[in-house]
Structure formats: C-alpha cells, structure tokens
C-alpha positions in Angstrom: 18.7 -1.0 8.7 15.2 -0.7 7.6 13.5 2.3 5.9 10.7 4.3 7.1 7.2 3.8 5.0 5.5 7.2 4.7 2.3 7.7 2.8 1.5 10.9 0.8 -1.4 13.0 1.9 -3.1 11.7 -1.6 -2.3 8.3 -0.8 -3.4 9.1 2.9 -6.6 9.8 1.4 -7.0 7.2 -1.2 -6.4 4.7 1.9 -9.1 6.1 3.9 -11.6 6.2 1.1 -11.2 2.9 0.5 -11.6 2.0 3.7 -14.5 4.0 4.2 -16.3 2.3 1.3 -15.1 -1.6 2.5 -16.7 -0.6 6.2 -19.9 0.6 3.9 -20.6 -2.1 1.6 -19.2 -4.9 3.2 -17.9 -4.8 7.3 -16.1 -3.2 9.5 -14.4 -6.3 9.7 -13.3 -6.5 6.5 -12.0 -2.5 6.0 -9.9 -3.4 9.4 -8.6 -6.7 7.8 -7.5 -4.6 4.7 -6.2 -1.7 7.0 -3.9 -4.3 8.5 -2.9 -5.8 5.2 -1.6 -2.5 4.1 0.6 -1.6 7.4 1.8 -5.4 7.7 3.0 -4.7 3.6 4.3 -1.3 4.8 6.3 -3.0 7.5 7.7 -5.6 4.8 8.6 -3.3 2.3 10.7 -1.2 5.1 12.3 -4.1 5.7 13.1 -5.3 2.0 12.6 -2.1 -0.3 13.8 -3.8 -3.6 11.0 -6.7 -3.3 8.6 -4.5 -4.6 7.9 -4.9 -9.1 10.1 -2.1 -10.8 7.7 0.2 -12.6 9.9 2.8 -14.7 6.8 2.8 -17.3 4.5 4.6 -14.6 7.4 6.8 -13.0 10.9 6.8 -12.9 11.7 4.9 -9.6 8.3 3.9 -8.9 7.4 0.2 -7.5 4.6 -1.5 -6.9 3.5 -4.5 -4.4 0.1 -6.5 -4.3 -1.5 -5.9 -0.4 -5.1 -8.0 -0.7 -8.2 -8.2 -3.1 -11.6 -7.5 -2.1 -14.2 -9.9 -2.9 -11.8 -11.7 -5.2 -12.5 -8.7 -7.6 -10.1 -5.5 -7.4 -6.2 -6.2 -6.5 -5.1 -3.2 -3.8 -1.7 -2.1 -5.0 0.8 -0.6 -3.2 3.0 2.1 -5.4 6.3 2.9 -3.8 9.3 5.1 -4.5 12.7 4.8 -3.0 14.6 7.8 -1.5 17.5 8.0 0.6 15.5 7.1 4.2 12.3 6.6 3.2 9.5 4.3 0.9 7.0 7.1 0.1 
C-alpha cells in the first residue's frame, strides 16, 4: 500500500515561490515542467518511501530526493519524513 505525500504549509510556500520566480525569469513553461517534476517525485516516493537518501545529520528521520535542476545550475530537493501514513 502506498503512503500519502503531504507538503507542509512552509514547504507549500517554498514550492510556490519557486515557481513564481521560474514563471518570472524564465517561462511559464518551465515553472509547469518543474511543478510536474515535483508531483510525479511525490507520487514515487508514495509509492517507495525508503528510496529517498537517509539524512539523520539534518533531522532525525529526514530524507531527501533530487526532483530537477534549473538551468543546469540549482538541484530542487525534496526533504521527506516518514510517519505512520504519511511522507510529509
């Protein structure tokens, strides 16, 4: 059975700020390409959690999982944490 992936209202935020900027300096286009790469990881992860790199020296728990880079210069990151029925 798969999890549910949930984003945080900071991560909610951080999501749509980047997107914001992408549709700004670069496309619309390109934010909706990103947009996508985040659910389609989203949908992944639910699927297989544990694929995710353990990262206990951040956060106890937390994960993390590459989504896309922009213009070949910033790596989006998705950070992750496991509960019982959910990826947050």
């Amino acid at each position: 059975m798969s999890q549910i992936c949930r984003f945080t209202p900071t991560a909610s935020r951080d999501i749509e700020r980047i997107i914001d900027y992408i549709a700004d300096t670069n496309s619309y286009d390109a934010a909706e390409h990103l947009l996508n790469k985040i659910n389609e990881k989203c949908r992944r992860l639910a699927n297989f959690p544990s694929m995710g790199r353990n990262r206990d020296e951040l956060a106890p728990s937390l994960r993390s999982f590459p989504v896309d880079s922009y213009l070949n210069l910033f790596l989006y990151t998705q950070f992750y944490s496991l509960n019982q029925n959910y990826l947050q």
